[in-house]
N, C-alpha and C positions, 0 to 999 in steps of 0.2 A: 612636687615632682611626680609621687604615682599617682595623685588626681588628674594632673593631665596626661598619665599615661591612660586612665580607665575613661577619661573621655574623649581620647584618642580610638580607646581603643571603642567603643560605644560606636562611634560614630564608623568608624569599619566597620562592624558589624550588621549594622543598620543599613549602610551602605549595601552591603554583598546580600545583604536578606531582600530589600527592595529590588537589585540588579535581578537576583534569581528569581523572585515572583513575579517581573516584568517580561524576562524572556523565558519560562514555562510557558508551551502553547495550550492556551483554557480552553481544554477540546468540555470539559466539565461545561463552563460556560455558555457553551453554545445551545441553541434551543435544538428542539425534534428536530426542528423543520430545517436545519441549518446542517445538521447532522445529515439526514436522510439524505437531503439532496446534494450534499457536501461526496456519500460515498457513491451514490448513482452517479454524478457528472465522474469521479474517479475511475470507478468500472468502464464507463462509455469511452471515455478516455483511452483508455486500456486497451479497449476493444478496439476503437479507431487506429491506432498505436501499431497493433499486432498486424490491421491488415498491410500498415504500409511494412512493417517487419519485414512478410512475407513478397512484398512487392520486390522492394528492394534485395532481400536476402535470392530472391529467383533472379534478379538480371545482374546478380555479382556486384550488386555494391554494397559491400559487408560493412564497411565504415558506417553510415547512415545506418544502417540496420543495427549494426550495435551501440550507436548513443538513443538509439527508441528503445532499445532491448531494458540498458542501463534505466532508461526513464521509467519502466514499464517495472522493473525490481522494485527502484524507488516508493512509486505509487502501493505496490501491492503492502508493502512498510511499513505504508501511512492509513492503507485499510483498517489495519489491525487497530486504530486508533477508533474507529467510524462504527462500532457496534457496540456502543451501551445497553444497560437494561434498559433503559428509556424509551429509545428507537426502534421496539418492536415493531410497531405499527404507525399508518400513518402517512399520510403526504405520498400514497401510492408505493410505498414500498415493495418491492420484489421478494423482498426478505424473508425467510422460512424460521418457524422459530425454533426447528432443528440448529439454527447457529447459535444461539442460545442453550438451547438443550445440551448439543454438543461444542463446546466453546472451545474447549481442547484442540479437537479434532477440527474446527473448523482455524483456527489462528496456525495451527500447525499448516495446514493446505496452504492458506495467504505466505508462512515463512517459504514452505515448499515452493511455491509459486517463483517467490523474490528469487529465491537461489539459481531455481533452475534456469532463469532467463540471464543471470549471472555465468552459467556453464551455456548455456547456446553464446556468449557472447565468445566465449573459448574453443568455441567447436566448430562453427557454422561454416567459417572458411575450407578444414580441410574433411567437412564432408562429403561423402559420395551421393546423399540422398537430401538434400536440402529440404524437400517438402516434408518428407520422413523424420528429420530432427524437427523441425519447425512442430509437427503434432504431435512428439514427443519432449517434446522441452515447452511448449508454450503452449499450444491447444489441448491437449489432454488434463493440461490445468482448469484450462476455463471449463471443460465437461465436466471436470470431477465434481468443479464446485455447483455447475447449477443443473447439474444432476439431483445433489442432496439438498441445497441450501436456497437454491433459486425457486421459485413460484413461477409454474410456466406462462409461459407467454405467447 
């Protein structure tokens, strides 16, 4: 009887250990090159993203404009995953290696980022200055960052 409890239980174990190693995403895994271009398509994303924000959030349809806002949180999330030591260089990256140097400071900005597009998604309706929130809640983000982080272009 506790033999087939301990190979009972073995095999739960076993089980929940393979579940969990199958659904960690192996951002480890991924090569440079998959990385790099993994966080550039994200950024561009972003960016493409915010202008239609701005489109829609200027002819009053805040709906639209807040499931891009949400999207737009989400991704800055997933950044934070996309700057290994690895991916300094390479495959034309933009990357500064002040985000490295400063890692803190630079993952803080990306949380910063997420959030505040979370709070434009709570505001934008009963603002008085739409274009006004929009470059204080989402475009004052994207300056800050590639102000210090970004390799001009």
């Amino acid at each position: 009887m506790i033999s087939k409890y301990i190979i009972n239980l073995i095999k739960y174990i076993f089980f929940i250990t393979a579940l969990t190693l199958i659904s960690i995403p192996a951002y480890s895994e991924l090569s440079v090159e998959e990385i790099i271009k993994g966080r550039k398509a994200l950024f561009s994303k972003n960016y493409s993203t915010a202008k239609k924000v701005q489109t829609f959030a200027s002819k009053g349809d805040f709906e639209k404009a807040k499931n891009l806002m949400i999207e737009m949180s989400e991704n800055y999330k997933k950044l934070l995953e996309y700057f290994p030591e690895n991916s300094k260089e390479g495959f034309k990256t933009e990357a500064l290696p002040a985000i490295w140097e400063n890692k803190d400071e630079f993952n803080n900005l990306m949380t910063k980022a997420s959030n505040d597009m979370i709070k434009l998604t709570k505001s934008i309706e009963a603002s008085d200055d739409i274009k006004g929130t929009l470059a204080k809640l989402m475009w004052a983000n994207c300056k800050a960052c590639h102000s210090k982080f970004r390799a001009p272009h």
